[in-house]
C-alpha positions in Angstrom: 90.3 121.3 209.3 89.0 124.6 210.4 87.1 127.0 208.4 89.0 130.0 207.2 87.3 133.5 208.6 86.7 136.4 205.9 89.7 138.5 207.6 91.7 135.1 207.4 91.2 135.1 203.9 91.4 138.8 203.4 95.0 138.5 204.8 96.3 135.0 202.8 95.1 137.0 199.7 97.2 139.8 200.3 100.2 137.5 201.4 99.7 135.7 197.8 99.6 139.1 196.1 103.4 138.8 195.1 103.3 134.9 194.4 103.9 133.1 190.5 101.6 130.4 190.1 104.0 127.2 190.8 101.3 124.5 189.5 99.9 124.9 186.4 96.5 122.5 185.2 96.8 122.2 181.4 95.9 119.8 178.4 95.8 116.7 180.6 93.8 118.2 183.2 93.6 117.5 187.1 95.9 113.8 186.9 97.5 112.3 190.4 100.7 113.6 189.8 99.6 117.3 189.9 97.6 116.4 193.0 101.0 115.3 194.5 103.1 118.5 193.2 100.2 120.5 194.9 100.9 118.3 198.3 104.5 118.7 197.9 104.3 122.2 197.1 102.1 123.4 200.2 103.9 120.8 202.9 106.6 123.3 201.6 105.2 127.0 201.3 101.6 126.6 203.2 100.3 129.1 200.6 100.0 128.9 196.6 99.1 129.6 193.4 97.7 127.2 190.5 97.6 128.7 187.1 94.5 127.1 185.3 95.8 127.3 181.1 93.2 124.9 180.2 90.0 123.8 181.7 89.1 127.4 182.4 85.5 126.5 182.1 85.3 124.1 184.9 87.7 125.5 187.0 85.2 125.9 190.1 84.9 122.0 189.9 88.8 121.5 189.7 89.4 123.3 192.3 86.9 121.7 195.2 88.8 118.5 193.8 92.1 119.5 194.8 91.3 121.0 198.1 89.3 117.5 199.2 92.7 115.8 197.7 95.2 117.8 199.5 93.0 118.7 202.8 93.9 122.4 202.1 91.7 125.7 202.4 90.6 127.6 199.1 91.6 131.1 199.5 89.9 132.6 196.6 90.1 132.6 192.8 91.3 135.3 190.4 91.0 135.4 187.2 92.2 131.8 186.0 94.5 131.9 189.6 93.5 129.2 192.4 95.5 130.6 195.6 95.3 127.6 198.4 96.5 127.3 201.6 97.2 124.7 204.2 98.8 125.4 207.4 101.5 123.3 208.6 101.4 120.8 211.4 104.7 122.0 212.8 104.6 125.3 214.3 107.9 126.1 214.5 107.6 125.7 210.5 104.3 127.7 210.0 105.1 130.8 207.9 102.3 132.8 208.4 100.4 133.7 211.9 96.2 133.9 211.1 94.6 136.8 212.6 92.2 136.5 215.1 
C-alpha cells in the first residue's frame, strides 16, 4: 500500500467535506463486526467517515487499529471524525482519480 502525498490528502479531505459519518465506534468499542462494516463500507465507497461517540480519548489508537485491519489510508481526523480511504482494486470501479 502506497503512502498518501499531502496534496493526496488535501484533495480526499475536500472530497469527504460533504460526507455523514456511516460507522459509528460507541459503548462497545472497536469489536470485529465494526472492523467488517468498515471493510464493507470502503470495498463500496473508497472514502469514509467514522463517527467516534465514545472512546474519544483514545481515538488516535483506534484509529491505527482499523487502518492495519482494513489495509486502508488515514486521511485525517476532525474533531471526533476519522475520514479513511482505500482505493479500489478495480479501476473501472475507482471513484476518485489521485493527483499527481
Amino acid at each position: 500500500m502506497k503512502l498518501l502525498t499531502a496534496s493526496q490528502r488535501k484533495y480526499l479531505r475536500s472530497q469527504a467535506h460533504h460526507l455523514e459519518p456511516v460507522v459509528l465506534i460507541g459503548k462497545q468499542g472497536l469489536t470485529d463486526g465494526t472492523i467488517k462494516a468498515v471493510n464493507k463500507v470502503l470495498e463500496a465507497r473508497e472514502l469514509i467517515k467514522i463517527k467516534f461517540r465514545e472512546f474519544k480519548d483514545e481515538k488516535k489508537l483506534i484509529s491505527k487499529d482499523i487502518a492495519a485491519s482494513t489495509d486502508c489510508h488515514i486521511v485525517g481526523m476532525i474533531g471526533h471524525t476519522l475520514i479513511l480511504y482505500r482505493q479500489n482494486p478495480d479501476q473501472n470501479l475507482r471513484q476518485f482519480t489521485l493527483p499527481g
